[in-house]
TIFIMAR-720481 format. One record per residue (C-alpha): residue number from 1; residue in three letters; chain; x, y, z. Coordinates in Angstrom, 1 decimal. Layout:
! residues N
+-----+-----+----+--------+--------+--------+
!   i !  aa ! ch !     xx !     yy !     zz !
+-----+-----+----+--------+--------+--------+
! NUM ! Ala !  A !      X !      Y !      Z !
...
+-----+-----+----+--------+--------+--------+
***
This chain:
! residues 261
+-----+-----+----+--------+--------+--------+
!   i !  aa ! ch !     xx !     yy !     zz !
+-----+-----+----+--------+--------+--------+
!   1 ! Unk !  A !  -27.5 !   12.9 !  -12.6 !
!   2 ! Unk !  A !  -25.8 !   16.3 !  -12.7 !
!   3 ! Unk !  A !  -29.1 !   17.9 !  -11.9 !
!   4 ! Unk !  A !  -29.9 !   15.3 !   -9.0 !
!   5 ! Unk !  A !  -26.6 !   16.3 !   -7.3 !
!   6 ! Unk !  A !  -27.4 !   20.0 !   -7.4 !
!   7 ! Unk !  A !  -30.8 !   19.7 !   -5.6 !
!   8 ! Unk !  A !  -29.3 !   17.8 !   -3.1 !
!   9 ! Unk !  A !  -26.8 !   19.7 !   -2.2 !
!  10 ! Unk !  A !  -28.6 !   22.6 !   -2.2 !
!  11 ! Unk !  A !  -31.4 !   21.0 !   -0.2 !
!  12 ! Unk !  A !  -28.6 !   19.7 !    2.2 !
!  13 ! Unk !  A !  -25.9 !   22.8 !    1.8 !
!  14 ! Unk !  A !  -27.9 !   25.5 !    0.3 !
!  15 ! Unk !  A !  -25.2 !   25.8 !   -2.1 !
!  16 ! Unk !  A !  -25.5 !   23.7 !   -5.3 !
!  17 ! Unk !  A !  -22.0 !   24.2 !   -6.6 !
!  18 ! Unk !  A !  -20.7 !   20.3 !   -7.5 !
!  19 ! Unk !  A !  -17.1 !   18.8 !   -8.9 !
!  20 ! Unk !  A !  -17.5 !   16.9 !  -11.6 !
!  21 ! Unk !  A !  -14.2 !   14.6 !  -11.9 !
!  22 ! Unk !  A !  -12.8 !   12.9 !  -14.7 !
!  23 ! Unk !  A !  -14.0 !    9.5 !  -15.0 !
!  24 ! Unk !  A !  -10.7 !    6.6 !  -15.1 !
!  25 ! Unk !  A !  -12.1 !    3.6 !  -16.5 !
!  26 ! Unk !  A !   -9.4 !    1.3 !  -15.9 !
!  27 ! Unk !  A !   -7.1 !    3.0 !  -13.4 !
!  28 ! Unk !  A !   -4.4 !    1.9 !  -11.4 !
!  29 ! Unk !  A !   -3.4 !    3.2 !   -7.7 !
!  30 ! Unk !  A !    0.2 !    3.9 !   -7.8 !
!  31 ! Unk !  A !    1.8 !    5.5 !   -5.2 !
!  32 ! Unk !  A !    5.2 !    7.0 !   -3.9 !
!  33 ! Unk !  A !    7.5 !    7.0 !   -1.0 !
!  34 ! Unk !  A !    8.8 !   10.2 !    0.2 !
!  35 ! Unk !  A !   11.0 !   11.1 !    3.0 !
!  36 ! Unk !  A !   11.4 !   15.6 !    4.1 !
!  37 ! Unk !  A !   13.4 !   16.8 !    7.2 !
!  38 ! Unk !  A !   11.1 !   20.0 !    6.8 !
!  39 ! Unk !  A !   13.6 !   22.3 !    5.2 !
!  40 ! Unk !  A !   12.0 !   21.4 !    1.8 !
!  41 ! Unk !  A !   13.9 !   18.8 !    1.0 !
!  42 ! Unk !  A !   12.9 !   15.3 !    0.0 !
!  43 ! Unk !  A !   13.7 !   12.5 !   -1.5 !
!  44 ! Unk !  A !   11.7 !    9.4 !   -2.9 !
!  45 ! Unk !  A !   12.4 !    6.1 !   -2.5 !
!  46 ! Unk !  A !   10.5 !    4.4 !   -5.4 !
!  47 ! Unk !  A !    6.7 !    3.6 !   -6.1 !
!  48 ! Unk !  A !    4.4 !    0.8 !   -4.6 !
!  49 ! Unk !  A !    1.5 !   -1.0 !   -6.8 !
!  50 ! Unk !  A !   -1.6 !   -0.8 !   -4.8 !
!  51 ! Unk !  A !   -4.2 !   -1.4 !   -7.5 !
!  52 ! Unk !  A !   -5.7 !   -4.7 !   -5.7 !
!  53 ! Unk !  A !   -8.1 !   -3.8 !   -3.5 !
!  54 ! Unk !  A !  -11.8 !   -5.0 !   -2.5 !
!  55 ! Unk !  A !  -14.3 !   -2.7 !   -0.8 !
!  56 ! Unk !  A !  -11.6 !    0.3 !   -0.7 !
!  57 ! Unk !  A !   -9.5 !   -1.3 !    1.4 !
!  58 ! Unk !  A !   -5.8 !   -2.7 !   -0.2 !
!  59 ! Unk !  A !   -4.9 !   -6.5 !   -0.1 !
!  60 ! Unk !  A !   -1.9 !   -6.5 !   -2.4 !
!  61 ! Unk !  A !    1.0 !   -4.0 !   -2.3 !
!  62 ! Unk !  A !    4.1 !   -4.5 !   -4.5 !
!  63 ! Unk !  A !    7.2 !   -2.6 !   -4.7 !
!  64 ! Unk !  A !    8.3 !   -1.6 !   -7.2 !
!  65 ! Unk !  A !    5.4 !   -0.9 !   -9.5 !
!  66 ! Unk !  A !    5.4 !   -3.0 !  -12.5 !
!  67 ! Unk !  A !    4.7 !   -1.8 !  -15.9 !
!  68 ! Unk !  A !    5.0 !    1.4 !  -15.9 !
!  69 ! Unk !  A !    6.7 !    3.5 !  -18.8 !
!  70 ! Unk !  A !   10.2 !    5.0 !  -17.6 !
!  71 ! Unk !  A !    9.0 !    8.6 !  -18.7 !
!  72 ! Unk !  A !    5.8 !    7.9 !  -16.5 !
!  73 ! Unk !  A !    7.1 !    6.6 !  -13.6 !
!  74 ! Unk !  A !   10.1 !    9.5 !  -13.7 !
!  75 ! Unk !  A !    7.1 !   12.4 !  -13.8 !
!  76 ! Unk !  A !    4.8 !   10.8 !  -11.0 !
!  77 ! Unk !  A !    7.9 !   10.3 !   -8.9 !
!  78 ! Unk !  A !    8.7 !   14.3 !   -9.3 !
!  79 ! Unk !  A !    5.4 !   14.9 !   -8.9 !
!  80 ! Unk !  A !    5.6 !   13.6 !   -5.5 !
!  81 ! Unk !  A !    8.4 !   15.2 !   -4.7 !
!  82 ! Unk !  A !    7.4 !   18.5 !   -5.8 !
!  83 ! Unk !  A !    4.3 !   18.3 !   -3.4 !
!  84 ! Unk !  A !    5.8 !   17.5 !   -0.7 !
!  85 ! Unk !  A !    8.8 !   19.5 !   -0.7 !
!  86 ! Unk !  A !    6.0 !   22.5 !   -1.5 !
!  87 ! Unk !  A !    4.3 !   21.8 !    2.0 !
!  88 ! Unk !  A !    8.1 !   21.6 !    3.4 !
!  89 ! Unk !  A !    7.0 !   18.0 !    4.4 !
!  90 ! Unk !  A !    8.8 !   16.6 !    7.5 !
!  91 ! Unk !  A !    8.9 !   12.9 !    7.6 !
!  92 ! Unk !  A !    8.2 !    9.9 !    6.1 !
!  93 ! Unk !  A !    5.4 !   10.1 !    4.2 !
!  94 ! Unk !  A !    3.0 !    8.8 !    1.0 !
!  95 ! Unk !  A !    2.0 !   10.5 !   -2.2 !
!  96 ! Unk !  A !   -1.0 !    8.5 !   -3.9 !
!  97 ! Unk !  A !   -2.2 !    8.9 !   -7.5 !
!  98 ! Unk !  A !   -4.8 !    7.5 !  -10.1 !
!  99 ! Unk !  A !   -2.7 !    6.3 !  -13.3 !
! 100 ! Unk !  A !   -4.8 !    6.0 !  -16.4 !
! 101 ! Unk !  A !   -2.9 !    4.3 !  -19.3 !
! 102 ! Unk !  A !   -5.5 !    3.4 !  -21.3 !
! 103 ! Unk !  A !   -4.7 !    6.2 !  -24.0 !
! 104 ! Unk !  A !   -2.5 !    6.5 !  -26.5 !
! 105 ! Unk !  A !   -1.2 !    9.0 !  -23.6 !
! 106 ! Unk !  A !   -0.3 !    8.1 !  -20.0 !
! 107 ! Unk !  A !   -2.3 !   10.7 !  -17.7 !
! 108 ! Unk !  A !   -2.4 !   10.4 !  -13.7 !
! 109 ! Unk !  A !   -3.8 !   12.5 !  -11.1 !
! 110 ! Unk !  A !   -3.2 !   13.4 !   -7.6 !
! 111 ! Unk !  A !   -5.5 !   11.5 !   -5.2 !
! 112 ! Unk !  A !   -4.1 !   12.0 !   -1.5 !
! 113 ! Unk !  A !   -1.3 !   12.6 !    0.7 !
! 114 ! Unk !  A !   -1.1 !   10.3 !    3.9 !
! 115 ! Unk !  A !    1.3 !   12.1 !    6.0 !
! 116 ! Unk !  A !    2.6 !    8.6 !    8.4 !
! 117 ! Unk !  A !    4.0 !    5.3 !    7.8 !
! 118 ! Unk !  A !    1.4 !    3.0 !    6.3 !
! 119 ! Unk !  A !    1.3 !   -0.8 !    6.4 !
! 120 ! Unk !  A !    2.7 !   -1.4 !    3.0 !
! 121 ! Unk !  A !    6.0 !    0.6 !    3.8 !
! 122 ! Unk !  A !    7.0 !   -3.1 !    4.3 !
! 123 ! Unk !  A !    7.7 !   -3.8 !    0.7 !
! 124 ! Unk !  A !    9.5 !   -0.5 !   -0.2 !
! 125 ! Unk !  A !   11.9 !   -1.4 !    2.9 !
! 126 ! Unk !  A !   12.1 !   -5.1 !    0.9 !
! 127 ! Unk !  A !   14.0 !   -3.6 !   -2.0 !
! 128 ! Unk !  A !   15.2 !   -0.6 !   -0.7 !
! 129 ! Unk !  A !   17.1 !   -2.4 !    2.1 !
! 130 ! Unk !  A !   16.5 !    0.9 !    4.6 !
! 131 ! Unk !  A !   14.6 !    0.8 !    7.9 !
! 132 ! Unk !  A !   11.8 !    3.3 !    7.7 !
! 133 ! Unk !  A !   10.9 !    3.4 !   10.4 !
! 134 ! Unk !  A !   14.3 !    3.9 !   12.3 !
! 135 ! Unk !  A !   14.8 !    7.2 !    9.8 !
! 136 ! Unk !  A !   11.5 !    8.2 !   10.9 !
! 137 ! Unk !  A !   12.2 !    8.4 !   14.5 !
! 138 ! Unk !  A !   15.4 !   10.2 !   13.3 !
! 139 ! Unk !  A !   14.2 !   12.3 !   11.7 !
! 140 ! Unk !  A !   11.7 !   13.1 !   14.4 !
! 141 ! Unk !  A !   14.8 !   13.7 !   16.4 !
! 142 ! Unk !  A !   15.9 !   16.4 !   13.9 !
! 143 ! Unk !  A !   18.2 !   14.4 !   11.6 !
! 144 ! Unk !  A !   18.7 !   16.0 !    7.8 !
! 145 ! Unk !  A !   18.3 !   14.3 !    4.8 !
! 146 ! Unk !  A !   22.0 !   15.2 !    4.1 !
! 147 ! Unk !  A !   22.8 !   13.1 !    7.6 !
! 148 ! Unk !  A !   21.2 !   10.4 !    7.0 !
! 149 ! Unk !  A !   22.4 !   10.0 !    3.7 !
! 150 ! Unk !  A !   19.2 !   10.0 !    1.9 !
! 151 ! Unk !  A !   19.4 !   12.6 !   -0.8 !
! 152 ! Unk !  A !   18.0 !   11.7 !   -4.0 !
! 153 ! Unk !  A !   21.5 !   10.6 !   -5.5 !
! 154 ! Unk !  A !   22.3 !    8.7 !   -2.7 !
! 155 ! Unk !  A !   18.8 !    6.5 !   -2.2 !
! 156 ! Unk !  A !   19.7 !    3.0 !   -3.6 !
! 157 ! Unk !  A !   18.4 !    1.6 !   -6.3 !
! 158 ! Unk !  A !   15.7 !   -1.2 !   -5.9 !
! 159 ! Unk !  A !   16.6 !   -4.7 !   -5.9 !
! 160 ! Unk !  A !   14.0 !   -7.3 !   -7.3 !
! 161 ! Unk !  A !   10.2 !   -7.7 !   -6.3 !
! 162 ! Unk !  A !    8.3 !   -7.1 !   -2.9 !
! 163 ! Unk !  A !    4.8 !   -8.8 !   -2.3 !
! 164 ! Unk !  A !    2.6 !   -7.9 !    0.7 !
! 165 ! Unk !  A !   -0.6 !   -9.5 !    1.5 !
! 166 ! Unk !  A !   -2.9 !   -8.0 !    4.4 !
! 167 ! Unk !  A !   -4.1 !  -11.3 !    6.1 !
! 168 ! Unk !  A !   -7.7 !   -9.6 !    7.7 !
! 169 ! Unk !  A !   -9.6 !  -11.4 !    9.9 !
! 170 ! Unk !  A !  -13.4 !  -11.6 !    8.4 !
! 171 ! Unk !  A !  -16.8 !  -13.2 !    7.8 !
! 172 ! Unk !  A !  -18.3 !  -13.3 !    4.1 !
! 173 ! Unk !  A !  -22.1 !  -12.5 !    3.7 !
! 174 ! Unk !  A !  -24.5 !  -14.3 !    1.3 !
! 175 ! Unk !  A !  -23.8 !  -11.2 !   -1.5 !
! 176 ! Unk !  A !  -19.8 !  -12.1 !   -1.3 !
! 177 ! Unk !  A !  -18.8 !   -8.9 !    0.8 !
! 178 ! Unk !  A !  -16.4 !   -9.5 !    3.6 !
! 179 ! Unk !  A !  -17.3 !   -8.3 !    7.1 !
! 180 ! Unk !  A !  -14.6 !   -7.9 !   10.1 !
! 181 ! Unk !  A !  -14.2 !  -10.7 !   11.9 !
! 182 ! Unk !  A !  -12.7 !  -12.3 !   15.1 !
! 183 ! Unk !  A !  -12.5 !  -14.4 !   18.0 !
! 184 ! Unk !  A !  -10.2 !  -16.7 !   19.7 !
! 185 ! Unk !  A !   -7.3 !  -18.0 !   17.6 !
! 186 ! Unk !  A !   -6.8 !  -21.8 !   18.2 !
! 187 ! Unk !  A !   -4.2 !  -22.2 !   16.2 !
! 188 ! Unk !  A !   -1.2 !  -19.4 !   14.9 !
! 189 ! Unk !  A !    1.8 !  -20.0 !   13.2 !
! 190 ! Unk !  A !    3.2 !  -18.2 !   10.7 !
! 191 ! Unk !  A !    5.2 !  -19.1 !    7.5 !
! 192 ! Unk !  A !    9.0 !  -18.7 !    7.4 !
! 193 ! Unk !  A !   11.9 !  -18.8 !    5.0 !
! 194 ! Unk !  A !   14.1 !  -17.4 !    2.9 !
! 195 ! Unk !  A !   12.6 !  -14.0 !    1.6 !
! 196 ! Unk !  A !    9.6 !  -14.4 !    3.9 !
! 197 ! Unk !  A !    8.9 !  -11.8 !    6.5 !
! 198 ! Unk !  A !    5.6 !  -11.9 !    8.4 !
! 199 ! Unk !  A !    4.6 !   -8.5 !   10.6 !
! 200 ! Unk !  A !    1.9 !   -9.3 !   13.2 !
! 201 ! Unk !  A !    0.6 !   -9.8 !   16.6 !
! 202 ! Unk !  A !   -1.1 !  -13.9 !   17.4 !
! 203 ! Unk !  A !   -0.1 !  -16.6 !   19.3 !
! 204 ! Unk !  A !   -2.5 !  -19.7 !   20.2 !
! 205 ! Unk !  A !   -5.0 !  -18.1 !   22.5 !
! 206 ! Unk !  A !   -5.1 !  -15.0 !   21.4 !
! 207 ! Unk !  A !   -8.6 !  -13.5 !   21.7 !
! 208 ! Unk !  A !   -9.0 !  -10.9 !   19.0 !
! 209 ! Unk !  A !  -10.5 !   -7.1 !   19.8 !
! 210 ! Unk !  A !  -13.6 !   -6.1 !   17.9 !
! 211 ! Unk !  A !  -12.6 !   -2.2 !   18.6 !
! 212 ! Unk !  A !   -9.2 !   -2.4 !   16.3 !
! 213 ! Unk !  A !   -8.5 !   -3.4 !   12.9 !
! 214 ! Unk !  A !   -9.2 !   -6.6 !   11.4 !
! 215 ! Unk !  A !   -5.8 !   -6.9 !   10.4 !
! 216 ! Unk !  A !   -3.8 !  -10.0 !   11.6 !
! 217 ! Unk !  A !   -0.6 !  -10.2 !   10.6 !
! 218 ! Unk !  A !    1.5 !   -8.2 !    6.9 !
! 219 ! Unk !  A !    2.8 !  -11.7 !    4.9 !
! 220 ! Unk !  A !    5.7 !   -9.9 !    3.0 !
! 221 ! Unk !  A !    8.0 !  -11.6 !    0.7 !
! 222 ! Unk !  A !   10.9 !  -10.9 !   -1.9 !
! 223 ! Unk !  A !   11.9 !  -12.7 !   -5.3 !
! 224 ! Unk !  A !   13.6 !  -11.4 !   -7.9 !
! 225 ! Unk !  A !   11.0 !  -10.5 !  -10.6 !
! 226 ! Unk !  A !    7.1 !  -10.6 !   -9.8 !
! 227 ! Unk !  A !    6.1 !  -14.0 !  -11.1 !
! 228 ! Unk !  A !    8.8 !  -15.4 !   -8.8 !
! 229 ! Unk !  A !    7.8 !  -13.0 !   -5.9 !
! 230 ! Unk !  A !    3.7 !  -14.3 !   -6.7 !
! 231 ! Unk !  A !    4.7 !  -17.7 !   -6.4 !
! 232 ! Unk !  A !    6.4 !  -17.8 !   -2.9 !
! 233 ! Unk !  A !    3.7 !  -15.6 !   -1.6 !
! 234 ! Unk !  A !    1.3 !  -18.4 !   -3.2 !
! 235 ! Unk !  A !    3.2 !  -21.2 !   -0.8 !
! 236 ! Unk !  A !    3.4 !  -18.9 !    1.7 !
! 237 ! Unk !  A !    0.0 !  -18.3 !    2.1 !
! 238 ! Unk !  A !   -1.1 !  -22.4 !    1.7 !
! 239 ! Unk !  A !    1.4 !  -22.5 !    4.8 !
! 240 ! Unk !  A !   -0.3 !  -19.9 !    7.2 !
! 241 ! Unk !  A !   -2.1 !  -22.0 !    9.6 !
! 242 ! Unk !  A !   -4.6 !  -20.0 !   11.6 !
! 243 ! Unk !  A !   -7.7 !  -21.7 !   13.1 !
! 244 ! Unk !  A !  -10.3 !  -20.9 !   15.0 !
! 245 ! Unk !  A !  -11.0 !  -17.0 !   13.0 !
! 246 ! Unk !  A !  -12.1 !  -17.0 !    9.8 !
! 247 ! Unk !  A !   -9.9 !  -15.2 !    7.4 !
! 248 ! Unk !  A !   -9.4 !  -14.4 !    3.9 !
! 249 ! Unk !  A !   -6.0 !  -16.6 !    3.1 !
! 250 ! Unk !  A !   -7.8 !  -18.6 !    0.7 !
! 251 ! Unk !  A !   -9.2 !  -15.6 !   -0.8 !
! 252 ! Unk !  A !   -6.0 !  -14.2 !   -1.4 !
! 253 ! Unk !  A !   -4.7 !  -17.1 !   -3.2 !
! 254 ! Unk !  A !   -7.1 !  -17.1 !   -5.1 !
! 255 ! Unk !  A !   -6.4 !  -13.3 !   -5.9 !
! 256 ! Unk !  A !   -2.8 !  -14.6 !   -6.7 !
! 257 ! Unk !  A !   -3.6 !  -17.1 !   -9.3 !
! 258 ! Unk !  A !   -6.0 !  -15.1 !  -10.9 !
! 259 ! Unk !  A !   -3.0 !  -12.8 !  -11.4 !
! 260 ! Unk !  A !   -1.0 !  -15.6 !  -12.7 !
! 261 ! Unk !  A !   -3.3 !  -16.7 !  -15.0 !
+-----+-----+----+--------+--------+--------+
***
């Protein structure tokens, strides 16, 4: 395989020179909020749990990240911090990693930097109890860490369990993969309660664009442990009435009780 690679990339590049990476046979994708004013400093504010995905594309964020050894989670948190406060990082902002715990030793490695807000900056604002996206704007407008009270010592501690799904408009094909979908939404009304939060954009008669996302609407909601946080997103979920799109709900909790079971 090594050899196949080579020819093609010199036939393609004229240079054969390939990475080989490390294969993870059971990894997990944990990654961390960070937040610079671009002097170098930067704080975290906890981990998210993004291991549940399907066709590279996340379904299931949780914050915090479950299961992971103190000593672990304390070096990939520094970790993030140490690269973004290397690149004098200004922003809000998310360091992603590959966990592999399979081992008798815990190893992760860096995978990416997304330098924005991304859609599962829901959950992290769920136990965190900060705005992120007010302290980006203010820190856009030149606002320290040390003003906006955010140094490491002073980022709060998280409370309890935040569950996102990503409710996706989409078609299945005869294999099982999920295609984007859309149309006219007939029907739209989103579950509520206490420690239910739904971010999205429908309303009855809403004709979906084919040039955006398939994303619908972020079901986000807050317990206090996982198993709690599982099972309200589980009757959350049964309660999402949309009609007239297909969409992957009932995929979702299905995902759920898998994870319960």
């Amino acid at each position: 395989m090594l050899e196949s690679c080579r020819r093609e990339a010199k036939a393609s590049f004229s240079n054969d020179e390939v990475l080989l990476e490390k294969w993870i046979t059971s990894p997990r994708h944990i990654e961390v909020q960070v937040v610079g004013d671009g002097t170098g400093a930067v704080s975290h504010l906890w981990d998210r749990e993004c291991s549940l995905q399907r066709q590279r594309q996340k379904l299931i964020e949780i914050a915090p990240a479950f299961g992971l050894p103190g000593d672990l989670r304390a070096d990939i948190l520094a970790a993030a911090c140490k690269i973004a406060a290397a690149a004098n990082y200004r922003g809000v902002g998310t360091l992603e990693f590959l966990v592999d715990a399979t081992g008798e030793e815990a190893r992760f490695v860096f995978m990416e930097a997304n330098a924005r807000l991304q859609v599962e900056h829901t959950v992290t604002e769920e136990v965190t109890g900060l705005d992120l996206v007010a302290i980006q704007l203010k820190i856009a407008d030149g606002a320290t860490l040390a003003e906006l009270d955010l140094e490491q010592h002073q980022v709060p501690a998280t409370r309890g369990v935040a569950l996102q799904a990503r409710v996706n408009l989409e078609t299945m094909t005869p294999e099982g993969n999920s295609l984007p979908g859309g149309g006219v939404l007939a029907a739209y009304d989103p579950p509520a309660g206490p420690g239910i939060r739904v971010d999205g954009f429908g309303y009855t008669g809403y004709a979906t664009s084919p040039h955006y996302d398939s994303l619908l609407a972020k079901l986000i909601v807050r317990a206090d442990n996982l198993k709690g946080a599982t099972f309200k997103a589980l009757r959350a979920l049964a309660e999402f009435r949309i009609e007239g799109v297909r969409n992957n709900t009932a995929f979702l909790q299905a995902l759920l009780k898998q994870a319960l079971a």
